[in-house]
C-alpha positions as CSV (number, residue, x, y, z in Angstrom):
1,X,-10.5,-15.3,12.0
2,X,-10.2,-13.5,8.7
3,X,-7.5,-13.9,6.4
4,X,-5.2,-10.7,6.1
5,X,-2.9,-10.3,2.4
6,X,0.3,-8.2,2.5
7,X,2.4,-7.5,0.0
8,X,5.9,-9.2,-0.7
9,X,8.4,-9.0,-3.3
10,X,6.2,-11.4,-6.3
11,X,3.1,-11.9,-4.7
12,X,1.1,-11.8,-1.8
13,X,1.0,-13.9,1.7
14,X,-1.4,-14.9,3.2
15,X,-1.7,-14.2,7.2
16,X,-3.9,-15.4,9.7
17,X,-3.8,-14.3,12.9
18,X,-2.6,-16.5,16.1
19,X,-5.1,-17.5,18.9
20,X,-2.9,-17.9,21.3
21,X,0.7,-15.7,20.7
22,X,1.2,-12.0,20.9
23,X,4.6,-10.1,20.8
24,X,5.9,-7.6,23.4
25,X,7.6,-5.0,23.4
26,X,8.8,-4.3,27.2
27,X,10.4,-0.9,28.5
28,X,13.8,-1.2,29.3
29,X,14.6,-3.6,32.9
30,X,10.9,-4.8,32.9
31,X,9.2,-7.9,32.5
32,X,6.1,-9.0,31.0
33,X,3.3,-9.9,32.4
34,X,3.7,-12.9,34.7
35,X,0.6,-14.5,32.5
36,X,2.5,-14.9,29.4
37,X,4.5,-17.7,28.9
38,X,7.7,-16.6,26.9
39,X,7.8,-18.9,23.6
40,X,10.6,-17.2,21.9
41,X,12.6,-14.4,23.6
42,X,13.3,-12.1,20.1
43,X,11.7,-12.0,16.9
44,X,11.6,-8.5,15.0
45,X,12.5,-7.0,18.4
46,X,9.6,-9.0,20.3
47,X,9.3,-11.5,22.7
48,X,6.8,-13.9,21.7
49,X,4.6,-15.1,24.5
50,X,1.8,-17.6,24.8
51,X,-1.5,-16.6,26.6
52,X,-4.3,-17.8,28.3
53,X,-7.6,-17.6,27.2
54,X,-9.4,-14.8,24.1
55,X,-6.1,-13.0,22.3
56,X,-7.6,-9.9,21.7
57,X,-8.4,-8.9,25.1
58,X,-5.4,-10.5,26.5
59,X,-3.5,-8.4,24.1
60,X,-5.5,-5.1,25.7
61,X,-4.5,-6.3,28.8
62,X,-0.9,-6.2,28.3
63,X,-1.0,-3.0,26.3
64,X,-2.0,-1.5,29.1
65,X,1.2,-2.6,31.8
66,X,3.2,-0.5,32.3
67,X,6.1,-2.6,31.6
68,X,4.7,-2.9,28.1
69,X,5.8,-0.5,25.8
70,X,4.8,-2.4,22.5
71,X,1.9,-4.8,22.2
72,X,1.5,-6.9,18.5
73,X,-0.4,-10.1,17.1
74,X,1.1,-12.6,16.0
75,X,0.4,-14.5,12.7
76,X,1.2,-17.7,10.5
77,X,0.9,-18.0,6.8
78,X,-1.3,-21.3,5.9
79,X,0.3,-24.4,6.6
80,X,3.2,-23.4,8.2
81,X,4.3,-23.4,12.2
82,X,6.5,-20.5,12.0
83,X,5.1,-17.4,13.7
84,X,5.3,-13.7,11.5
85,X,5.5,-10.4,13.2
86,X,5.0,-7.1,12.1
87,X,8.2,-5.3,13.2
88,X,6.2,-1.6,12.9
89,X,8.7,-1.0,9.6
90,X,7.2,-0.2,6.4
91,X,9.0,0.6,2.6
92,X,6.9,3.0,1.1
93,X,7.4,4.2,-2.6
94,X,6.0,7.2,-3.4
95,X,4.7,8.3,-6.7
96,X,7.0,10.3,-9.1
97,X,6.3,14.1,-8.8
98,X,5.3,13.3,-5.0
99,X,6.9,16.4,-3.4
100,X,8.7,16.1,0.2
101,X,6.4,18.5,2.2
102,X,3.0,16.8,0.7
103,X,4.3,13.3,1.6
104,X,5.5,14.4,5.2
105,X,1.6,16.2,6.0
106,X,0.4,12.9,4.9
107,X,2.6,10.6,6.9
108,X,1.7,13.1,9.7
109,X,-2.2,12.7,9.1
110,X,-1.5,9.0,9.5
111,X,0.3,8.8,12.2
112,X,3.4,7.3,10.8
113,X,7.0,8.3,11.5
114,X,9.7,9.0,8.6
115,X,12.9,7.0,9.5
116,X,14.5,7.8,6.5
117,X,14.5,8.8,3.1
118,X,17.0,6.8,0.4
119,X,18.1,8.4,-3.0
120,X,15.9,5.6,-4.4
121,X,13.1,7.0,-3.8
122,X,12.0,4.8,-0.9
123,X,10.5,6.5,2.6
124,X,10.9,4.0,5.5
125,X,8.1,4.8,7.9
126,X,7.7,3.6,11.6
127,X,4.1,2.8,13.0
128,X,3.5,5.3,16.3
129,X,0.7,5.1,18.8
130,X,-0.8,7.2,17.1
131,X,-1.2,5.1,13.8
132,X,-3.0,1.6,13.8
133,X,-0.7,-1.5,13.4
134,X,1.8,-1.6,10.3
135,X,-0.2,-4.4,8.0
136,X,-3.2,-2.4,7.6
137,X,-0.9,1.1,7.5
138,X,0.2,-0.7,4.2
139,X,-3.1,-1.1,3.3
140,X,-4.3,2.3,3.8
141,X,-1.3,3.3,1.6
142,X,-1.3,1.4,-1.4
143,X,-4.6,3.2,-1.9
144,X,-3.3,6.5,-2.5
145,X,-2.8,7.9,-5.4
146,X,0.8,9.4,-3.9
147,X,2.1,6.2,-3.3
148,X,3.3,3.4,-5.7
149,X,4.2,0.1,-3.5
150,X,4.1,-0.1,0.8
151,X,5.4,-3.4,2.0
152,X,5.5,-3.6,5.7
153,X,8.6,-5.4,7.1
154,X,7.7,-8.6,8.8
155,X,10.0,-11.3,10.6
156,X,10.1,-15.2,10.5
157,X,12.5,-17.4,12.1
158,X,14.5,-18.6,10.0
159,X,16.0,-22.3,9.6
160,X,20.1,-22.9,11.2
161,X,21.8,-25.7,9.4
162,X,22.7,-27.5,11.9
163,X,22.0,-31.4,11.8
164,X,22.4,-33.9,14.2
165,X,25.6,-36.2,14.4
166,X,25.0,-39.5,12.4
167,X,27.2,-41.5,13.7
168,X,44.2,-32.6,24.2
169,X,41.1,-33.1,21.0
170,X,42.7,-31.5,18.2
171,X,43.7,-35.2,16.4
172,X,40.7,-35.7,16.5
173,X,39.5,-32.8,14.3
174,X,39.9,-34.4,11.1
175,X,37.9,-32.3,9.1
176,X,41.7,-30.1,8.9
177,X,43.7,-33.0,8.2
178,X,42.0,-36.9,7.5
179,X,44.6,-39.5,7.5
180,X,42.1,-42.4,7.1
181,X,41.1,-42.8,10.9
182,X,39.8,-41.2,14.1
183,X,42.3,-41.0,17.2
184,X,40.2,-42.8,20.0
185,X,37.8,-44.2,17.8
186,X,38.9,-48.0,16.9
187,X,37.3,-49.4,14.1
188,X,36.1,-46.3,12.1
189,X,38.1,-45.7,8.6
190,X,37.4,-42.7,7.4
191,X,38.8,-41.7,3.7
192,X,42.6,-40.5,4.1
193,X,42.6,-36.8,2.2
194,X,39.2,-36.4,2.1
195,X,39.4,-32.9,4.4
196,X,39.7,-28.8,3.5
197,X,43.9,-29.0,3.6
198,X,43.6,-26.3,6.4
199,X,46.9,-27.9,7.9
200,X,48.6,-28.0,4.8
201,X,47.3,-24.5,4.6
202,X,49.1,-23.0,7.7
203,X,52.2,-24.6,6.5
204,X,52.1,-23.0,3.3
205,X,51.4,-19.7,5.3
206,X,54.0,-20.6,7.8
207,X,52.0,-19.4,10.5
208,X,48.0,-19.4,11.3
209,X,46.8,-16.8,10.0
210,X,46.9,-12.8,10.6
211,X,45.5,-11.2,13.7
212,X,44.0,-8.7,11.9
213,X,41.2,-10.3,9.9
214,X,37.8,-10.4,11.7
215,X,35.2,-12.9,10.6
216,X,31.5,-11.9,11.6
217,X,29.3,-15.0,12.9
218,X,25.7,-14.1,12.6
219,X,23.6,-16.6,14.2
220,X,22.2,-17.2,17.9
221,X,23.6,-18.0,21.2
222,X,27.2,-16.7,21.8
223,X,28.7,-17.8,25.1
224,X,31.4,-15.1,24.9
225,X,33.8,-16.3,28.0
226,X,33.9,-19.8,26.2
227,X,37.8,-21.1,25.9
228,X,37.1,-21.0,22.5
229,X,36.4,-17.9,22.1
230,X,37.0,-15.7,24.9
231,X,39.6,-12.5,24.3
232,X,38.6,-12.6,20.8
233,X,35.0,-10.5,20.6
234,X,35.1,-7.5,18.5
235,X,31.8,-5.4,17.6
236,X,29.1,-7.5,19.1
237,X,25.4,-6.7,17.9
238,X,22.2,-7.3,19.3
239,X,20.5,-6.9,15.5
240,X,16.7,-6.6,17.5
241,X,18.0,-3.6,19.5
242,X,21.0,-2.4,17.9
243,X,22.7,-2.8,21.6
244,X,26.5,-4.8,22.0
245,X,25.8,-6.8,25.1
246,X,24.7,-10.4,24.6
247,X,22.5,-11.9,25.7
248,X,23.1,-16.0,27.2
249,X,21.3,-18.6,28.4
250,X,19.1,-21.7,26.7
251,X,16.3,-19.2,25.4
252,X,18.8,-17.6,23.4
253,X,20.0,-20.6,21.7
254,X,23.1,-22.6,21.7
255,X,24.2,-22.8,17.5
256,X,26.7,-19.6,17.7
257,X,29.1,-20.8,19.7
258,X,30.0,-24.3,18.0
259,X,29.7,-22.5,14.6
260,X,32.3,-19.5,15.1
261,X,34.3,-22.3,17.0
262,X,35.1,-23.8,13.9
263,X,36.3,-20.4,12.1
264,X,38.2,-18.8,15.4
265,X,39.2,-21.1,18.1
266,X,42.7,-20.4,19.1
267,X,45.8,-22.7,19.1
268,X,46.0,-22.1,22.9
269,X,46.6,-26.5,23.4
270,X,43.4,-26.4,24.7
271,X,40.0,-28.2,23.0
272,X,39.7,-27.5,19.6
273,X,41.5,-25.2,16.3
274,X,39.7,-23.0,14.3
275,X,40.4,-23.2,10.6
276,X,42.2,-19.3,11.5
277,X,43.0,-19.8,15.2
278,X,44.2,-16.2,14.9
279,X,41.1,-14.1,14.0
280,X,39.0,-11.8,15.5
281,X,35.4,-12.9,16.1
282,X,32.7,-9.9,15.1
283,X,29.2,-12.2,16.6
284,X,26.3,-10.6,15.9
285,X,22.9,-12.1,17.8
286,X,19.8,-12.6,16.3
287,X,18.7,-14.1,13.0
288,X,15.7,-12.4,11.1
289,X,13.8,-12.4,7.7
290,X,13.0,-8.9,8.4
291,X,14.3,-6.9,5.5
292,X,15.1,-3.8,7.7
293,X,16.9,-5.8,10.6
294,X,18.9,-7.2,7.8
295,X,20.2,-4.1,6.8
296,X,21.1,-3.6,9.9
297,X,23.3,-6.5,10.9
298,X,25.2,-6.2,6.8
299,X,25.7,-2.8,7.4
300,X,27.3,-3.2,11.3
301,X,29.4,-6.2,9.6
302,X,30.4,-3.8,6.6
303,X,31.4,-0.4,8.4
304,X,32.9,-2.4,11.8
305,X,35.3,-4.3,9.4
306,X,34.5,-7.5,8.9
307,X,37.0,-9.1,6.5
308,X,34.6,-12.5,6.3
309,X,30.5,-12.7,7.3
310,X,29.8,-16.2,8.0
311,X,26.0,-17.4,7.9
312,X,24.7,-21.1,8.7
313,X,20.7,-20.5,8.3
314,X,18.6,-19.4,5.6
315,X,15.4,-20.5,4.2
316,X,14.1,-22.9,1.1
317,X,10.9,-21.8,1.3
318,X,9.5,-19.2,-1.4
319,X,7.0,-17.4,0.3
320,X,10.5,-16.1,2.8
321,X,13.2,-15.6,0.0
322,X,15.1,-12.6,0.4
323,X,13.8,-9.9,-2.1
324,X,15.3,-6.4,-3.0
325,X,16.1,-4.7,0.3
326,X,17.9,-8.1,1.7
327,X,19.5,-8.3,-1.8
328,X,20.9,-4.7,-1.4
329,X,22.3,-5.2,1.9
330,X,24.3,-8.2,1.3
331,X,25.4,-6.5,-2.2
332,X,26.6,-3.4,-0.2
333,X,28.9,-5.7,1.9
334,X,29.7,-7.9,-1.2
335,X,31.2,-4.7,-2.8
336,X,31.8,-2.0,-0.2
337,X,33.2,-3.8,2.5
338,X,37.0,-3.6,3.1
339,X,37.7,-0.3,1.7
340,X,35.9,-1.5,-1.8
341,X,37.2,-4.8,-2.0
342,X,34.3,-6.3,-0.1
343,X,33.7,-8.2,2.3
344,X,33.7,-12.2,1.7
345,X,30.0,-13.2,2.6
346,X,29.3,-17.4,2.9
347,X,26.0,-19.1,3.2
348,X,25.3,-22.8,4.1
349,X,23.7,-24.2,1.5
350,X,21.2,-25.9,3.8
351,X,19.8,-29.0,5.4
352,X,16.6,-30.6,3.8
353,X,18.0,-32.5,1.1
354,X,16.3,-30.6,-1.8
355,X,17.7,-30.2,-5.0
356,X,17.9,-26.2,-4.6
357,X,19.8,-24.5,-2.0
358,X,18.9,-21.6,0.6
359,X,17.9,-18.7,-1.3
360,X,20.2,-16.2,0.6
361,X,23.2,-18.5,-0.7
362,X,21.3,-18.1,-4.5
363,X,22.6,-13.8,-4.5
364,X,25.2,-13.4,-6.5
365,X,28.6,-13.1,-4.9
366,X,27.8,-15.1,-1.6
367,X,29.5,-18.1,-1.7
368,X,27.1,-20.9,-0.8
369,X,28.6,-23.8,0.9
370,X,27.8,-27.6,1.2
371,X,28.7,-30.4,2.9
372,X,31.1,-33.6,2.0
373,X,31.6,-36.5,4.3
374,X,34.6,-38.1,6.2
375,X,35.0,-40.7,3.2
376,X,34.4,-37.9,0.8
377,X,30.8,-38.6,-0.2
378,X,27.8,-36.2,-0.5
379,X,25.8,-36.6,2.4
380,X,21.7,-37.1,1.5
381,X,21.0,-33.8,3.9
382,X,23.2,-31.3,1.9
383,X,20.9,-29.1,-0.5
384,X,22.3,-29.2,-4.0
385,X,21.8,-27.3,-7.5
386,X,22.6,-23.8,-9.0
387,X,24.4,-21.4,-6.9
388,X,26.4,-24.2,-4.9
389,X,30.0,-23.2,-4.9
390,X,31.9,-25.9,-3.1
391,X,31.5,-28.1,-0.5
392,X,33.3,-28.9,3.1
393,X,33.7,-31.5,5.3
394,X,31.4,-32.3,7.7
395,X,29.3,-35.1,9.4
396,X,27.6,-38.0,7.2
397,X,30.2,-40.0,8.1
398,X,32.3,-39.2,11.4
399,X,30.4,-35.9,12.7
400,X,32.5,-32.7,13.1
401,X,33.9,-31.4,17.2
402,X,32.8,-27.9,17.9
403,X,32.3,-25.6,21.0
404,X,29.4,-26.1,23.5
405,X,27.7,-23.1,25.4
406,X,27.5,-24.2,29.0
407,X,23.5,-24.2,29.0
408,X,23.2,-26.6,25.5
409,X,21.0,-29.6,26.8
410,X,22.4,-31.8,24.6
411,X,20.4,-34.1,22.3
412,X,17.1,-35.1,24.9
413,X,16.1,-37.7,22.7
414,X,19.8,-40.1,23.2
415,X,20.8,-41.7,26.3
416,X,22.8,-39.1,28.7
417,X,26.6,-40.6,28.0
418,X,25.6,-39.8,24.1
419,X,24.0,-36.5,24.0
420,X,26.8,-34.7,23.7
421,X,29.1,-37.2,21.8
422,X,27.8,-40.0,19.4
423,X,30.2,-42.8,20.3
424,X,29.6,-42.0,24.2
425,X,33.0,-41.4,25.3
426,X,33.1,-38.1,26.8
427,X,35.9,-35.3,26.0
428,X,34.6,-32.9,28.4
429,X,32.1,-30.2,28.8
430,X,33.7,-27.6,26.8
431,X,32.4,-29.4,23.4
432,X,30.6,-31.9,21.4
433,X,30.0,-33.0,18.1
434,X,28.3,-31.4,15.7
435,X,27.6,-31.4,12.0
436,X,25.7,-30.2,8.2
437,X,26.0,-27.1,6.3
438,X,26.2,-25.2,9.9
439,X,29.5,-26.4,10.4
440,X,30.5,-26.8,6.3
441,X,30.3,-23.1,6.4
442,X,32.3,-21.6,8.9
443,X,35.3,-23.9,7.9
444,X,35.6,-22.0,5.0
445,X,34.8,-18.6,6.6
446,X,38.0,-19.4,8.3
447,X,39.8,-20.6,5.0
448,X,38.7,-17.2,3.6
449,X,40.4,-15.6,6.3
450,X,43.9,-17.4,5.3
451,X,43.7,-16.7,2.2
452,X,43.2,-12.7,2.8
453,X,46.3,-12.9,5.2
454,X,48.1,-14.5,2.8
455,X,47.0,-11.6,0.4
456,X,45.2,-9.1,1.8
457,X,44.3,-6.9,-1.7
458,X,42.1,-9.6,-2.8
459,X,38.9,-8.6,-3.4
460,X,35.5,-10.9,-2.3
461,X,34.7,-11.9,-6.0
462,X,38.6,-12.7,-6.5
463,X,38.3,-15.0,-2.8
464,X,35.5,-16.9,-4.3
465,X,36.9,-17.4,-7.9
466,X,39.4,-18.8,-5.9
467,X,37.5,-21.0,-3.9
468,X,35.6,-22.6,-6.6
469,X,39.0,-22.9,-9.4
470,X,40.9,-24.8,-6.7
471,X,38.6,-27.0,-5.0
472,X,39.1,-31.2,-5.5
473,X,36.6,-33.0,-7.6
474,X,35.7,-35.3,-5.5
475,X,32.5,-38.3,-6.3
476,X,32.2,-39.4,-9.6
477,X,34.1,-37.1,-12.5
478,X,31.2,-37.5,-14.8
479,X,29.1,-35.8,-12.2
480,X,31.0,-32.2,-13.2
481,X,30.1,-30.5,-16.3
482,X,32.6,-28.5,-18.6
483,X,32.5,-25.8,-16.4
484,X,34.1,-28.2,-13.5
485,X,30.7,-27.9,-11.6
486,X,28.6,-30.5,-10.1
487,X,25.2,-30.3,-9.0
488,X,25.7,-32.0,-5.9
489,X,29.5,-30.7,-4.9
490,X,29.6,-27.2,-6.6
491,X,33.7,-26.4,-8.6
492,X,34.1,-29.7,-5.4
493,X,35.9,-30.1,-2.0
494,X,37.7,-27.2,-1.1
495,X,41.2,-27.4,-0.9
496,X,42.6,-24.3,1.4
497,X,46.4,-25.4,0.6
498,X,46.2,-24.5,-2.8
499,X,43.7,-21.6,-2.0
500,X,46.7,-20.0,0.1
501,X,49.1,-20.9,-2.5
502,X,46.5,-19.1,-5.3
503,X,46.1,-16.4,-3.0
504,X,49.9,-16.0,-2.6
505,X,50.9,-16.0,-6.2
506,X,48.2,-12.9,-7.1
507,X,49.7,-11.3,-4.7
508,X,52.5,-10.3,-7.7
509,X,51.2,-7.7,-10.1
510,X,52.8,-7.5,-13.0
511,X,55.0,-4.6,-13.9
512,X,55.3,-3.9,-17.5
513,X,58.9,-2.4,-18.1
514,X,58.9,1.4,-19.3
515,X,60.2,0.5,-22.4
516,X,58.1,-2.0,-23.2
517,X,57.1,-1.7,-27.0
518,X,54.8,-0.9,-29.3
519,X,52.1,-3.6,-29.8
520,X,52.2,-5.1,-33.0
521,X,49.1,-5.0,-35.5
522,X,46.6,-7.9,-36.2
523,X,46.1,-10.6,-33.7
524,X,48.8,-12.5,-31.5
525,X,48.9,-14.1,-28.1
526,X,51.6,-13.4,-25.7
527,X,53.2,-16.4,-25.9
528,X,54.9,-18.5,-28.5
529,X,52.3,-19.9,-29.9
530,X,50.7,-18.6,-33.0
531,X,47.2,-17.8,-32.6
532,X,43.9,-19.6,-33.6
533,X,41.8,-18.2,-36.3
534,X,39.0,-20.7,-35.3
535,X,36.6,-22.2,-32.2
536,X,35.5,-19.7,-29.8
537,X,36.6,-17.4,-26.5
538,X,35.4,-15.3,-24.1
539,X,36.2,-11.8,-24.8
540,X,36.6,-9.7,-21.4
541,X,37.4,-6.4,-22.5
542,X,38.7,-3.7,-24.7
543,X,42.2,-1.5,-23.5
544,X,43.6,1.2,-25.5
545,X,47.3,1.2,-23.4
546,X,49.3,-1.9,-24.5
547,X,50.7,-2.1,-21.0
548,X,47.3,-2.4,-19.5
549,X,46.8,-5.1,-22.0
550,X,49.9,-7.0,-21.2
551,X,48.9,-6.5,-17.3
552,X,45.6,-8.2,-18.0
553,X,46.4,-10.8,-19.9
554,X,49.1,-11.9,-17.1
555,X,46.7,-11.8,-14.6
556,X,44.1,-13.8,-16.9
557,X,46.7,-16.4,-18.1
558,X,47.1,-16.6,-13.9
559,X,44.1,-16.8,-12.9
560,X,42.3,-19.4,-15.8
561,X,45.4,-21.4,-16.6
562,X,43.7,-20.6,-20.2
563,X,45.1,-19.7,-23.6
564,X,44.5,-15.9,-24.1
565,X,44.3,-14.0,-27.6
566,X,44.9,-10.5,-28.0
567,X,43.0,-8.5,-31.2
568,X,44.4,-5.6,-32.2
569,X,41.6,-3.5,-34.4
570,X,41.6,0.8,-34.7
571,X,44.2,1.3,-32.1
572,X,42.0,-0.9,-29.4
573,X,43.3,-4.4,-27.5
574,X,40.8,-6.4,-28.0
575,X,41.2,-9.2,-25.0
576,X,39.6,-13.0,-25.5
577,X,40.1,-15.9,-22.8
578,X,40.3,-19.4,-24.0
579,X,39.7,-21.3,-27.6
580,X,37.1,-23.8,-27.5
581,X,35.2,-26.0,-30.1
582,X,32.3,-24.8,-30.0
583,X,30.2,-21.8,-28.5
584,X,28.7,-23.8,-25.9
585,X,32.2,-25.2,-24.5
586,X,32.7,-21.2,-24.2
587,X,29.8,-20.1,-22.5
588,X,30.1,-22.9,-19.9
589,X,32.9,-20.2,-18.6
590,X,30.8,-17.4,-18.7
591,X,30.2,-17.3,-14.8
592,X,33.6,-18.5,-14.0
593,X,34.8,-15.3,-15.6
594,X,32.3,-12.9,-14.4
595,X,33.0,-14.3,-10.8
596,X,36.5,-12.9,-11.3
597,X,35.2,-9.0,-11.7
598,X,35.0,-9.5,-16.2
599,X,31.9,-8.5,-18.5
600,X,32.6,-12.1,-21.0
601,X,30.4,-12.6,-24.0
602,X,31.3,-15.4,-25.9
603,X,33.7,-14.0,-29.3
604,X,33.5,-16.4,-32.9
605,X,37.7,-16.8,-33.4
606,X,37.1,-16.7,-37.0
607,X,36.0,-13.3,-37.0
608,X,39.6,-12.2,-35.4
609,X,41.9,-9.9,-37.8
């Protein structure tokens, strides 16, 4: 068959269509054709099936059901196993001067549906029965004169970070607290201390954690009455159909359930603990490339409330990186989530051992999380390089215990006493061990739900600042640049105990006294010390109150643990973080201090009044 291009975001893909899959669309309580064999229940909003014998007239077949309310091909880019679909979506920007009323007679002439229209300039069209399918649509539109760009929204499955174990259960969790041994498992060591301090975390807290944080899971298969997680559902989402009721059962998949296990579980002494045993757990079903489906599931997370938005998948591959319109939603959640503050959004870093990580984790804000070891080593699966914030324990060494949906077959390729459990002593069939980035990430979802009970006013940039300043350097030291980053554990392990205890102490603001004088002229630093006239800082911003200046540098001085000079040039504060040697030393704390909501550029001290 011929090749088909469509547009993305940086270049073209390349399509061919499937000989054998189609995707359905069936009206509500039917069923498809008993001919096709269901391969994957929901991409895009489609079942994929498998059919017998020529595609196109099985297609037309099936189109005409009347159980069939949407009939699509299917299609793979080259050398790739994944199947694409069309979800009928398609970004159309029209050409300046464009007016509304000539753009809606030609949508009309077309066939094509307006879903909406965004200040940007964008009109997101739907495909009708009365318009052909959405990849030639595109097509037809990029040749007009009216319109600029018309990419049509396609779906892909993307890749869960989930990797198979290497090597009253709550001792045994000892990815909260590590005390150089497994309970039940004679003759394994593990590294005492080399876990996230969650225990040492709840102490600080006194308490686990508030009831009124919800962290949002989006993966696949929820079993919602699980012990783990039953009484705690908020929100659910179907993304496909926009619908709340989930849907179960071993087509749906089984990697929800241990993953928001490991954020929520309750301290009920039953099974396992979450890292905050007292949140709320928003799941949302159904993980999708599709750039409108995204918007979707960000947008349900960011006006139901979700404090924390937890993701284990993503993709390494380029011709699937997120581009604009993902990029925007997870933005709009980054920074209007929580009233403004945002909500905190995590990203495993991924699986295949590359020296990138998952592009979705690469956005800035998310924080993108790796994987450590039991004995505090950086296991060869864990995806490393730019972007990577910090890492958590997980399996490597001794894998991590998690939830199990009651329909999870287990491993099929390991003796039945070990599918479930890799040492083969069963701890029931509530659970089983479980392990990479899948389970690195919602550890620290439920970290990041500690530290907003701790202090509820910090904003998603401020969580992750956090994250990354206090985080253990574990592996070799010379492995972390001047920054404190390392290309294969991020800022290093995180460390929720002194997270909490970070989050606490911003939760003082200072007050500056009403009498508190007039500044004095030329430079100083508000401390003892005199200040230098040479090396370099960071200078974050310019304040014409002096109690706004002594505000901010409190805060900075708090947050940096840096030296901080204050400028004073035509009646303006000038602030600077730091004094370093040289420029570079400087600029290596550039995104350090951006993270924390500053504009730095890097400020010559010499040059200083």
């Amino acid at each position: 068959m011929s090749a088909i291009n469509i547009k993305r975001e940086g270049g073209t893909l390349e399509l061919q269509k499937s000989r054998r899959l189609v995707g359905l669309k069936t009206k509500y309580g039917s069923t498809a054709s008993n001919e096709a064999g269901q391969v994957m229940p929901d991409l895009g909003g489609f079942s994929v099936v498998e059919l017998e014998g020529e595609v196109e007239s099985g297609l037309d077949r099936l189109r005409g059901e009347d159980s069939v309310a949407v009939g699509s091909h299917v299609y793979f880019a080259a050398g790739d196993n994944r199947p694409i679909i069309p979800t009928g979506v398609i970004y159309c920007q029209l050409a300046k001067g464009v007016e509304r009323q000539e753009s809606d007679r030609l949508f009309e002439r077309l066939g094509l549906e307006v879903a909406e229209r965004r200040a940007d300039g964008t009109v997101v069209l739907q495909v009708t029965e009365r318009s052909r399918n959405p990849l030639h649509m595109a097509g037809v539109l990029e040749n007009l004169h009216m319109v600029v760009e018309a990419i049509p929204d396609v779906d892909v499955p993307l890749d869960q970070y989930f990797s198979q174990p290497r090597d009253g259960l709550f001792p045994e969790q000892w990815t909260l607290q590590n005390r150089g041994s497994i309970p039940g498992v004679p003759g394994y060591e593990t590294k005492a201390g080399a876990d996230s301090g969650v225990q040492a975390a709840w102490r600080q807290l006194d308490g686990l954690g508030g009831a009124d944080i919800t962290i949002a899971v989006i993966d696949n298969g929820f079993e919602v009455e699980h012990p783990d997680l039953a009484g705690k559902i908020v929100s659910p989402l179907v993304v496909s159909s926009g619908s709340q009721g989930l849907p179960e059962g071993s087509a749906y998949g089984t990697h929800g359930t241990p993953c928001a296990s490991l954020a929520v579980a309750p301290a009920d002494g039953n099974g396992i603990v979450g890292a905050a045993p007292n949140a709320r757990l928003m799941p949302l079903h159904g993980l999708t490339y599709s750039a409108f489906l995204t918007e979707r599931m960000f947008d349900h997370c960011r006006t139901k409330g979700a404090d924390v938005i937890s993701c284990s998948w993503g993709t390494v591959d380029d011709r699937y990186r997120p581009g604009k319109l993902h990029e925007r939603a997870i933005r709009r959640a980054l920074t209007e989530g929580r009233g403004g503050k945002g909500c905190v959004v995590l990203f495993a870093a991924g699986n295949e051992g590359l020296a990138r990580v998952n592009y979705y984790g690469q956005i800035d804000g998310v924080i993108t999380v790796g994987a450590s070891t039991s004995n505090d080593t950086h296991p060869g699966y864990s995806n490393r390089g730019t972007g990577l914030s910090v890492v958590a324990p997980s399996d490597g060494g001794w894998p991590v215990l998690a939830a199990r949906c009651s329909w999870d077959p287990g491993q099929s390729d390991m003796p039945p006493e070990k599918r479930f459990y890799v040492d083969g002593r069963d701890r029931g069939p509530y659970h089983k061990h479980f392990g990479g980035t899948s389970a690195a990430t919602p550890l620290v979802a439920g970290i990041c739900a500690l530290m907003l009970s701790a202090n509820p006013d910090l904003t998603a940039s401020a969580v992750k600042s956090i994250l990354e300043q206090t985080a253990d350097k574990i592996g070799n030291r010379a492995g972390y640049d001047a920054r404190g980053w390392s290309n294969q554990f991020g800022y290093g392990r995180v460390n929720a105990e002194r997270a909490v205890d970070e989050a606490v102490r911003r939760r003082s603001v200072p007050v500056v006294p009403a009498d508190t004088p007039a500044s004095p002229a030329g430079a100083y630093q508000l401390n003892v010390e005199p200040a230098r006239k040479s090396g370099y800082g960071l200078q974050v911003g310019a304040y014409g109150d002096y109690k706004n200046v002594v505000a901010t540098v409190a805060a900075l001085k708090q947050s940096f643990g840096l030296p901080v000079v204050v400028e004073e040039s035509g009646g303006l504060h000038k602030i600077v973080v730091g004094t370093f040697a040289t420029a570079d030393q400087a600029r290596a704390h550039i995104e350090e201090v951006r993270a924390a909501g500053y504009r730095p550029f890097v400020r010559d001290l010499s040059t200083l009044s």
